[in-house]
C-alpha positions in Angstrom: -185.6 -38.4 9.6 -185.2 -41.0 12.5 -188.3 -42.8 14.0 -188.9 -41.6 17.9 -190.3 -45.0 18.5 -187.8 -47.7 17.1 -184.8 -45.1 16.2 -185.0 -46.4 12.2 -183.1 -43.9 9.9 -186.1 -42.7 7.0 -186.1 -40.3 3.8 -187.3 -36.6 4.6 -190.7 -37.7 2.4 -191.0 -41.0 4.3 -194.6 -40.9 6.2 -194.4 -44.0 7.8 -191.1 -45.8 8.9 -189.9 -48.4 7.1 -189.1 -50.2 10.1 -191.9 -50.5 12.4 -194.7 -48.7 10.7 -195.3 -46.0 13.2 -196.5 -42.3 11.9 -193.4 -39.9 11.1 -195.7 -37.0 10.0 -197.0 -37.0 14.0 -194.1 -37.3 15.5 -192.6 -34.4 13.8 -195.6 -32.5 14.6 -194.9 -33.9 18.2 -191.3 -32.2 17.9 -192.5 -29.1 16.2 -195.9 -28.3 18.3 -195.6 -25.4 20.9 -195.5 -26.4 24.6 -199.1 -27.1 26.6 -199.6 -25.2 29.7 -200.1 -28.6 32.2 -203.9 -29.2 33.8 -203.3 -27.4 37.2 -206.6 -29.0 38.5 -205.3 -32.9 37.6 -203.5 -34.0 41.0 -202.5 -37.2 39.3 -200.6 -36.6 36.6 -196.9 -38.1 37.3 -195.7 -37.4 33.7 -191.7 -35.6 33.7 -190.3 -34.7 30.9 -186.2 -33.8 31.0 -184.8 -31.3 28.4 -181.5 -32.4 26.7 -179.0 -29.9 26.8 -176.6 -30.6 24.7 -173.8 -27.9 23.7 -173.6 -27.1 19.8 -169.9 -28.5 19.1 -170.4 -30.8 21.9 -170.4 -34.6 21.0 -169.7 -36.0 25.0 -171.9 -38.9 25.2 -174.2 -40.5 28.1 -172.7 -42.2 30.8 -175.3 -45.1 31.1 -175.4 -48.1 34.4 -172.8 -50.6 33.9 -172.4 -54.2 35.2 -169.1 -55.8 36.2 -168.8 -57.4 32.6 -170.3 -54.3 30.5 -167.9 -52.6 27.9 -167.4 -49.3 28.0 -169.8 -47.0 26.7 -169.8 -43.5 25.4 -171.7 -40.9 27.8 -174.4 -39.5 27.2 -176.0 -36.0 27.1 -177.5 -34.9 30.9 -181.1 -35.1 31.4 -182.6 -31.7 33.6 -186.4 -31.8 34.8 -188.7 -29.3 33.8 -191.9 -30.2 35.0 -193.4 -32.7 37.0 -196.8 -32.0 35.6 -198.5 -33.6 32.9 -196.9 -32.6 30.0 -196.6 -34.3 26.4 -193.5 -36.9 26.0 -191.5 -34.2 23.8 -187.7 -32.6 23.7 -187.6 -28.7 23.3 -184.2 -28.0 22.7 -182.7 -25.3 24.0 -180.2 -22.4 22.5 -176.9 -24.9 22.5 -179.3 -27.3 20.6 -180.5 -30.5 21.9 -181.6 -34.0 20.1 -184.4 -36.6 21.5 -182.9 -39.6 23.1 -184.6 -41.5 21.1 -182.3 -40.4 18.3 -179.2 -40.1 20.9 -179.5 -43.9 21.3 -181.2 -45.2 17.9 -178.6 -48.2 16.9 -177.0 -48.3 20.1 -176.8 -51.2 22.5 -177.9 -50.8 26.3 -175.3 -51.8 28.1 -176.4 -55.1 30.6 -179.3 -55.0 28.6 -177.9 -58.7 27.3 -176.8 -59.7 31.2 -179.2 -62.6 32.3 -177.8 -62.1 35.6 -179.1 -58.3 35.9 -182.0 -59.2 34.3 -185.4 -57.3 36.2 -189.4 -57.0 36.2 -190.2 -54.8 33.6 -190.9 -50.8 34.5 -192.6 -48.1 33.1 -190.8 -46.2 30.5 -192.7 -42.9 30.0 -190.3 -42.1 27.4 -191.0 -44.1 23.9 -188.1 -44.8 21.4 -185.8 -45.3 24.7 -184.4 -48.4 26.3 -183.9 -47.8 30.7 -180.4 -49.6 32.0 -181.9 -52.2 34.2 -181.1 -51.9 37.9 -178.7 -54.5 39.4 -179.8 -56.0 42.7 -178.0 -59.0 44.8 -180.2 -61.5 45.6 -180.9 -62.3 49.7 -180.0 -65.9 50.5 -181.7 -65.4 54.1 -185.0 -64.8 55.5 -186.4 -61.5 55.9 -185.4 -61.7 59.6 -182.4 -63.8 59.7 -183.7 -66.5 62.0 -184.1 -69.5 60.0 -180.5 -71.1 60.4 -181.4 -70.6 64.3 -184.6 -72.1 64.1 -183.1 -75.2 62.2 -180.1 -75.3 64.6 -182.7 -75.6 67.1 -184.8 -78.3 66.2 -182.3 -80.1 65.6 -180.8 -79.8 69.4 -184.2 -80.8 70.7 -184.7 -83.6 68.4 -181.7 -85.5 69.5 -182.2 -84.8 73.0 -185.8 -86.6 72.3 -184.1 -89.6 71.0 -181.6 -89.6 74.0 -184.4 -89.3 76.5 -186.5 -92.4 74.6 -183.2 -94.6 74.9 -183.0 -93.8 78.6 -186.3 -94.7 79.2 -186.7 -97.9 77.4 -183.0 -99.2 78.8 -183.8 -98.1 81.9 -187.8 -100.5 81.9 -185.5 -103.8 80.2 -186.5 -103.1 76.9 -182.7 -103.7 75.5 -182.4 -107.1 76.7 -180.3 -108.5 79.9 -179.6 -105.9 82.4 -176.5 -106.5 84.4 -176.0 -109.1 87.4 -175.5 -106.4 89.8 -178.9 -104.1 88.9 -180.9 -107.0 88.3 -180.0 -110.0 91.0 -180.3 -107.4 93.7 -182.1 -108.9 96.5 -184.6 -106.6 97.6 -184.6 -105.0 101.3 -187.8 -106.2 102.3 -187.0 -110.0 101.5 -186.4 -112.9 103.5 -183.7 -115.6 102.7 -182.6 -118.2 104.9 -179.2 -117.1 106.0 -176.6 -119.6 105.1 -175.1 -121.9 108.5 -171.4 -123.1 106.8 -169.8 -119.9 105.3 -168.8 -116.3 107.7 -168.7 -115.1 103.6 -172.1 -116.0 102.6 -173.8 -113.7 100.2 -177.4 -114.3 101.0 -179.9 -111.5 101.7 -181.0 -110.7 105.0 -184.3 -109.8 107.0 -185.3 -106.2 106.7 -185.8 -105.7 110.9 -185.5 -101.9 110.8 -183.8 -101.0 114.2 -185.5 -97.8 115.8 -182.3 -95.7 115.3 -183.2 -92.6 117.5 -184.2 -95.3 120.4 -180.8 -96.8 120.4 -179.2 -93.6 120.4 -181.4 -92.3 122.9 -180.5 -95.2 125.2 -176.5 -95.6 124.3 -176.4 -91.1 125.1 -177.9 -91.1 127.2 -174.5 -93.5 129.3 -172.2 -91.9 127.7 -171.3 -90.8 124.4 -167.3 -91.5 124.6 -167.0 -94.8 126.4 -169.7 -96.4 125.5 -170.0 -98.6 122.0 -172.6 -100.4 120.4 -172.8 -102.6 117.1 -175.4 -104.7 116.1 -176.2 -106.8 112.6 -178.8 -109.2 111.3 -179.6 -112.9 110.1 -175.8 -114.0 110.5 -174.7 -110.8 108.2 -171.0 -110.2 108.1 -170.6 -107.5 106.0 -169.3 -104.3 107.0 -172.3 -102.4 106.1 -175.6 -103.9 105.1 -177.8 -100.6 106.1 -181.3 -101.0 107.8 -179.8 -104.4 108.4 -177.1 -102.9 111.1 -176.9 -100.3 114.2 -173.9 -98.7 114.8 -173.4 -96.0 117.6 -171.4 -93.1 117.5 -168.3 -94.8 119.2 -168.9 -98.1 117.2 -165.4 -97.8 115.5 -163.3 -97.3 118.3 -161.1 -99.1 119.5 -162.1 -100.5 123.3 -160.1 -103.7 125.4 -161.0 -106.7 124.0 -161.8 -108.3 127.5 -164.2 -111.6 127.0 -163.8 -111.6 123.2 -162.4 -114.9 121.9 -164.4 -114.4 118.7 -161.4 -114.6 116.6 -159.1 -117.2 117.8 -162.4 -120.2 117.8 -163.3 -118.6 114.2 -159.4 -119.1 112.5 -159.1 -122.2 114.6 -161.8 -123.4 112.4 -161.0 -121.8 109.1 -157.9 -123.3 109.2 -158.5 -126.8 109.7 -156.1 -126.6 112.9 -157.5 -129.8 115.0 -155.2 -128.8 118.2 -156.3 -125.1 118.4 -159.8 -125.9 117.8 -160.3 -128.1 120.4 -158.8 -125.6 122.6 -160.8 -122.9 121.4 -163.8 -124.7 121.9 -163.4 -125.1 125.4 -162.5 -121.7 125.9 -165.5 -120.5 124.1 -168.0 -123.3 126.4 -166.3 -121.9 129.6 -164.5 -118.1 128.6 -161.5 -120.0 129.6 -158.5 -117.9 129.7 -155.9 -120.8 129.7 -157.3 -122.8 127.0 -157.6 -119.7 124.7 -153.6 -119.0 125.4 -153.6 -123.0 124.0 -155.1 -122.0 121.4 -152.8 -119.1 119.9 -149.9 -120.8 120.2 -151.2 -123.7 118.2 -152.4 -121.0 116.1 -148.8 -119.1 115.8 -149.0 -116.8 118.5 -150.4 -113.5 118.6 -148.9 -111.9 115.7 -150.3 -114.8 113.7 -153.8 -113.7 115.3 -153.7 -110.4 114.2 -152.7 -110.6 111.1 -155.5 -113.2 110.2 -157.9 -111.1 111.7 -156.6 -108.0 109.5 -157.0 -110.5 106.5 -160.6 -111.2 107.4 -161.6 -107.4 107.3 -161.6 -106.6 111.2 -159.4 -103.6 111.0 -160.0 -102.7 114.1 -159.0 -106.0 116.2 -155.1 -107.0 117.3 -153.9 -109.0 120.2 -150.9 -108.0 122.1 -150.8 -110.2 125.2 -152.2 -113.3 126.9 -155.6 -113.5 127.9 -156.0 -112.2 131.3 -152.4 -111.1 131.8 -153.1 -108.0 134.0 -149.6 -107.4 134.0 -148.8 -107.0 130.4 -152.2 -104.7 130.4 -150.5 -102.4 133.0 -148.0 -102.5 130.9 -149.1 -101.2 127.6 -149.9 -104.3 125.8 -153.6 -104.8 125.0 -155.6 -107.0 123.1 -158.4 -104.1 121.7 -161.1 -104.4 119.0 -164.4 -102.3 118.2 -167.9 -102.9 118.6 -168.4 -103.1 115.0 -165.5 -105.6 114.6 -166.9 -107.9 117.6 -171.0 -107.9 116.0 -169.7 -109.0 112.7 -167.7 -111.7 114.3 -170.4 -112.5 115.9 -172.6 -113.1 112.7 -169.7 -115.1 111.8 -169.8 -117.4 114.8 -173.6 -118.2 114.2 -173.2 -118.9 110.2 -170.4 -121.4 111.9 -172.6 -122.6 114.3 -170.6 -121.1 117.5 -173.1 -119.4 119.3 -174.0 -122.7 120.7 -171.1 -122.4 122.7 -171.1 -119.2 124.2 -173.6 -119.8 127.4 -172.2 -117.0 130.0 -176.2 -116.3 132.2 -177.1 -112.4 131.3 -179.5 -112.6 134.1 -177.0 -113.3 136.8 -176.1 -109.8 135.8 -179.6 -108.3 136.4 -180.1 -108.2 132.5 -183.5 -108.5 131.7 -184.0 -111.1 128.5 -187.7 -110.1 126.4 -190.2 -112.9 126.2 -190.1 -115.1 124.0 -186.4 -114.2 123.1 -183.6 -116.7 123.5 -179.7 -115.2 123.9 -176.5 -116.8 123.7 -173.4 -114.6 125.2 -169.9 -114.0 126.4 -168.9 -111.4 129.0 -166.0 -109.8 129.9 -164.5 -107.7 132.7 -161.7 -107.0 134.9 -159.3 -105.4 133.0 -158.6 -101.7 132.5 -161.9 -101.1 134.4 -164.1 -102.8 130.9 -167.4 -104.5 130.8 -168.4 -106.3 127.7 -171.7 -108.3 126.4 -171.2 -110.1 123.2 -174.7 -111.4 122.3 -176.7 -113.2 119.7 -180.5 -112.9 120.6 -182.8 -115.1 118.0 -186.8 -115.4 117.6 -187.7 -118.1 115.3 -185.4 -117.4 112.5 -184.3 -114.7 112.6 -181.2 -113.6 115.3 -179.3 -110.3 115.9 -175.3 -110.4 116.9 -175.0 -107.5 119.4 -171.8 -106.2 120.8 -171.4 -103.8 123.8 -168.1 -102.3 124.8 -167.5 -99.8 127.4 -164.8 -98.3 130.1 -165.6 -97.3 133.3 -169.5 -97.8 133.4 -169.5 -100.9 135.7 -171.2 -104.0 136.0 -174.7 -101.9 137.0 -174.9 -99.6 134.5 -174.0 -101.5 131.6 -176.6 -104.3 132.4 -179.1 -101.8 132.4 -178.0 -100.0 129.5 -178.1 -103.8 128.1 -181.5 -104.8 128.6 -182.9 -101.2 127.3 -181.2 -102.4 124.2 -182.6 -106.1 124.0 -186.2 -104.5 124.4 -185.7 -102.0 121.9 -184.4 -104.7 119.3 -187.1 -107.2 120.1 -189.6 -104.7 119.3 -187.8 -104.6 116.0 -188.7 -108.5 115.6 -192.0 -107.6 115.7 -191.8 -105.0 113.0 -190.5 -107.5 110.7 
């Protein structure tokens, strides 16, 4: 007979198997013992037991789980359920005749049994003498959720934008050595530097005077916001914009006549080293003399010559095409013109030179009113195509302020008033200082 428990082949007489030792006298009374009606009061019992069914010529064998590199095995016999209650681990068989499975698959290789890759936990085997297929399962190479390559992904990101953030910071308190000339040599706005008396290119800082903006407006409006222009700058500056350090109006761009400015034949009489024009030039900057200024652009090369220099210097706005007071070249279209910006930077110029000391024209004879304790150098001019100009440098202690008016068709009156509104307003800016 053949041992249920380890499938062993034994004589008829054998009690015990030779293989494993287990009891073939009970397990043939196992086989040959009448069904057991199951406990109907025992809610636990989880026992099944299948009937082989097998037909009496049949020999088709069980078709048992398979891996990928599993040979081919023979099928086996089907398995049907007959109960679900507690019953005794037996095999009835029925009238086509049916065999244990123990005996089925006594000598007989599992198929994957072998596999280390399909090997699994061990399960319950309510059948003895019988080897179950193991079940094949992939393994999960992710989270239950999924998340973790975002999460990594993620801290990553926010690291390195950390370490970005820290290299800001420390580069931008000096912690990386040097900083550049231009961050770190920056005068500051509130500092006060000498300004420099031999060069109109001098680079040094100015005072911080902090013009009331909406006063000036308020004052230059409120004559007229088309013909009317006003420039002013601080300390000698002649840059084109130096901001808190400069007032500009709304028409400080535009091109007005150029009556009474003889800012830029004195200041390339003196760049230039040319003796003749500069002693022409300085008389007509002691006296606003007309002739000696015409002296002084031909010694200079004429008027073209003027103009371009005065391109070259950065006053875009500035050209001369005619003699000074030549009434009849202005009727007929030729004009000497410049801005209000143009003339205050020129005027800077003419202080860092030293020129101011020249220019003497008496504001007061024009019912300008001068501030206490302010002193003012200026030029005037009038006459032609109905202008009236003030080009001014007012000073207290150290510091000064180069102020241009330009306007058409306000008059000798209203311009002087408009004037001294503006030297008030400015001197109150001394104060601020």
């Amino acid at each position: 007979m053949i041992c249920a428990k380890c499938g062993k082949h034994n004589d008829e007489d054998t009690r015990f198997c030779i293989e494993c030792g287990a009891n073939l006298v009970e397990q043939q009374q196992a086989v040959t013992a009448p069904a057991q009606l199951p406990d109907t009061n025992t809610r636990q019992a989880r026992l099944e037991d299948f009937e082989i069914t097998q037909d009496a010529s049949s020999t088709a064998p069980l078709s048992p789980i398979s891996g990928p590199n599993d040979p081919a095995v023979p099928t086996a016999p089907s398995f049907k359920p007959t109960s679900r209650l507690g019953q005794s681990n037996q095999r009835t068989a029925d009238a086509g005749g049916s065999v244990p499975a123990s005996a089925y698959y006594a000598g007989r290789q599992v198929p994957g049994q072998n596999n280390p890759l399909r090997a699994q936990p061990a399960m319950a085997n309510n059948y003895p003498g019988t080897q179950m297929p193991p079940i094949s399962r992939t393994p999960n190479s992710t989270t239950k959720d999924g998340k973790t390559p975002y999460i990594i992904i993620a801290a990553i990101a926010g690291a390195a934008f950390l370490l970005c953030l820290a290299a800001f910071i420390t580069y931008s308190m000096g912690l990386w050595g040097a900083r550049s000339p231009s961050s770190s040599n920056a005068p500051s706005a509130s500092s006060s530097v000498t300004p420099s008396s031999t060069s109109p290119s001098s680079s040094a800082s100015h005072t911080a005077i902090g013009f009331d903006t909406n006063g000036l407006n308020a004052i230059v409006n409120g004559v007229s916001t088309t013909d009317v222009a006003v420039a002013a700058t601080v300390d000698g500056n002649t840059a084109a914009s130096a901001g808190e350090n400069t007032y500009s109006s709304q028409q400080a761009d535009k091109q007005f006549v150029a009556a009474g400015l003889y800012l830029p034949i004195y200041l390339q009489a003196r760049a230039q080293n040319n003796a003749s024009a500069l002693t022409s030039a300085t008389a007509m900057m002691q006296n606003m003399d007309n002739s000696a200024g015409n002296d002084a652009i031909a010694a200079l090369g004429g008027l073209d010559a003027v103009s371009q220099w005065s391109a070259q210097q950065g006053y875009a706005q500035t050209s001369f095409a005619r003699d000074l007071g030549d009434v009849q070249a202005s009727a007929a279209g030729y004009e000497n013109r410049s801005s209000a910006s143009d003339a205050s930077r020129m005027l800077s110029a003419a202080q860092n030179e030293g020129a101011t000391e020249l220019m003497n024209y008496d504001l007061a004879s024009d019912g300008v009113s001068i501030p206490a304790g302010v002193s003012v150098n200026a030029h005037r001019g009038m006459g032609i195509q109905n202008t009236y100009n003030y080009f001014i440098t007012m000073s207290k202690g150290s510091t000064s302020i180069s102020l241009a008016v330009m306007t058409q068709s306000q008059g000798k009156e209203r311009t002087a008033q408009m004037t001294s509104a503006l030297l008030s307003s400015m001197a109150n800016s001394f104060d601020m200082k």
